[in-house]
C-alpha positions as CSV (number, residue, x, y, z in Angstrom):
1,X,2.0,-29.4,2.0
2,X,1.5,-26.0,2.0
3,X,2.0,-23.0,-1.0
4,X,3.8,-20.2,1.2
5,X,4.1,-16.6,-0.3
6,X,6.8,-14.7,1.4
7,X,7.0,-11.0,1.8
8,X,10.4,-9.5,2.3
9,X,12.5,-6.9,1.2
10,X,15.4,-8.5,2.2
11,X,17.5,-11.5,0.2
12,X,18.8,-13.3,3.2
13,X,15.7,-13.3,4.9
14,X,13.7,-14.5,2.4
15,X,16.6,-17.5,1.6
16,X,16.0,-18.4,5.4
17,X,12.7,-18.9,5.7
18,X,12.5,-20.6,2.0
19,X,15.1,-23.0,3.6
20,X,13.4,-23.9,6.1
21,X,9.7,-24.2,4.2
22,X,11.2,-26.5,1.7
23,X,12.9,-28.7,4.3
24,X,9.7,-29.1,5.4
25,X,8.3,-29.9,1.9
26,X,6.2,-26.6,1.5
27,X,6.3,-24.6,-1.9
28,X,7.5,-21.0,-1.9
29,X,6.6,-18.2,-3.9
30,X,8.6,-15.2,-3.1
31,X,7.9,-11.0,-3.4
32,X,10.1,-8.2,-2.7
33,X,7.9,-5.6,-1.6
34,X,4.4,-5.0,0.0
35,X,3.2,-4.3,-4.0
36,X,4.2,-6.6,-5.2
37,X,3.3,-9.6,-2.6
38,X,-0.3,-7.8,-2.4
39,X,-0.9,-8.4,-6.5
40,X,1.4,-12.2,-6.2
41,X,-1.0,-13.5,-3.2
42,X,-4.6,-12.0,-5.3
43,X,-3.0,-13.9,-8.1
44,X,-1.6,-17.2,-7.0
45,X,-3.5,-17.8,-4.0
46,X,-1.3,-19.2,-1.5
47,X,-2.1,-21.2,1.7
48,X,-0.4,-19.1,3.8
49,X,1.7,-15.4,3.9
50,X,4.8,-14.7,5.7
51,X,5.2,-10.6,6.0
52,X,7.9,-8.4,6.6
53,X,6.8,-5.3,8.3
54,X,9.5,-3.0,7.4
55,X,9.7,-2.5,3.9
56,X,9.8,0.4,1.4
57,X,6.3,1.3,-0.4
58,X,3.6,-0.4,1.2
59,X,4.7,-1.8,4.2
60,X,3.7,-5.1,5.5
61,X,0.6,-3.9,8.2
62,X,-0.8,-2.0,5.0
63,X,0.0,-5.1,3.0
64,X,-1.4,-7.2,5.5
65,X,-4.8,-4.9,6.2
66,X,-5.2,-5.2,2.0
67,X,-5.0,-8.8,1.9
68,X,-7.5,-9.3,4.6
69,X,-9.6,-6.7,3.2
70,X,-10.2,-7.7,-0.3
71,X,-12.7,-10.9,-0.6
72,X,-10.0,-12.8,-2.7
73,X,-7.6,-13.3,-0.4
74,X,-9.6,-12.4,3.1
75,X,-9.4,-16.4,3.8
76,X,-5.6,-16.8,3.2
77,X,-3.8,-16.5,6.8
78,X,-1.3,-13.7,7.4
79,X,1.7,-14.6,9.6
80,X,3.9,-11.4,10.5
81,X,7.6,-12.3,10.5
82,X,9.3,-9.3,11.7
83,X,12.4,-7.7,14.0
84,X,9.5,-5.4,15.2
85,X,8.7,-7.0,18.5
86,X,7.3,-3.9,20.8
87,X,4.1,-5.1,22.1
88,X,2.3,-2.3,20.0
89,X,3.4,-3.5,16.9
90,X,2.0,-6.6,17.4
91,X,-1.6,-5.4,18.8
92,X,-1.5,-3.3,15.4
93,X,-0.2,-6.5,13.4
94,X,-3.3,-8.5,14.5
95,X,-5.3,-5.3,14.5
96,X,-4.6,-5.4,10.6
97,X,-5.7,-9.0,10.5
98,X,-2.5,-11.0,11.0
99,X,-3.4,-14.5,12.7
100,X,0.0,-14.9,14.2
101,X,2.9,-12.3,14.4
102,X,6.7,-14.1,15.2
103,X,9.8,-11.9,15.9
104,X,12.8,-12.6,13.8
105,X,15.5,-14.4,14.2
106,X,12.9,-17.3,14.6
107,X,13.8,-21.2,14.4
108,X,11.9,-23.7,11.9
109,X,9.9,-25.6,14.6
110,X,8.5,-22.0,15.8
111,X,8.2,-20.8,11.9
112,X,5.9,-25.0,11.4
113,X,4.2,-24.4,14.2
114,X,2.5,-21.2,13.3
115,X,1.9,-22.4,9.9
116,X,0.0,-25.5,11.2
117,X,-1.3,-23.5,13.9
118,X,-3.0,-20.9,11.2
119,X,-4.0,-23.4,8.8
120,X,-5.5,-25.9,11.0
């Protein structure tokens, strides 16, 4: 299965979708912050990122135009998971590289389909 890196600045959030990866048999690595995520994903690698757009610092379209920017992680897919769900935030989403953008709350078949979907 897959190594997911999830990007969110909130606790419950993050416990949510980590639930429902490991139910699936994915790995999770976890980050706080756009900073942070941005320097975990160059390091670790992951399959597949899950970001959060709102979040203090570097906020998950910067996060996400970095990571698809920078040849080390350019390859890795970006899948925004967000309450932002205006139809320009998600033209600007993919703009910044995103292959998929889902609106939260979202269920665990929606969250494995994107995955697969992304990865495939």
């Amino acid at each position: 299965m897959a190594r997911v890196l999830i990007i969110d600045d909130s606790p419950t959030e993050t416990y949510k979708l980590t639930t429902m990866l490991e139910k699936n048999g994915h790995a999770v690595l976890t980050a706080p912050n756009g900073e942070e995520g941005v320097a975990l994903a160059k390091k670790e690698l992951p399959d597949v990122v899950l970001m959060d757009i709102v979040m203090p610092g570097l906020n998950g379209f910067q996060a996400t135009r970095q990571l698809t920017k920078a040849p080390e992680t350019a390859n890795i897919p970006v899948i925004i998971v967000t309450t932002k769900d205006q139809q320009t935030d998600r033209v600007w989403g993919m703009r910044q590289g995103a292959r998929a953008y889902l609106a939260k709350p979202i269920t665990a078949e929606v969250l494995m389909d994107s995955i697969n979907e992304v990865m495939a």
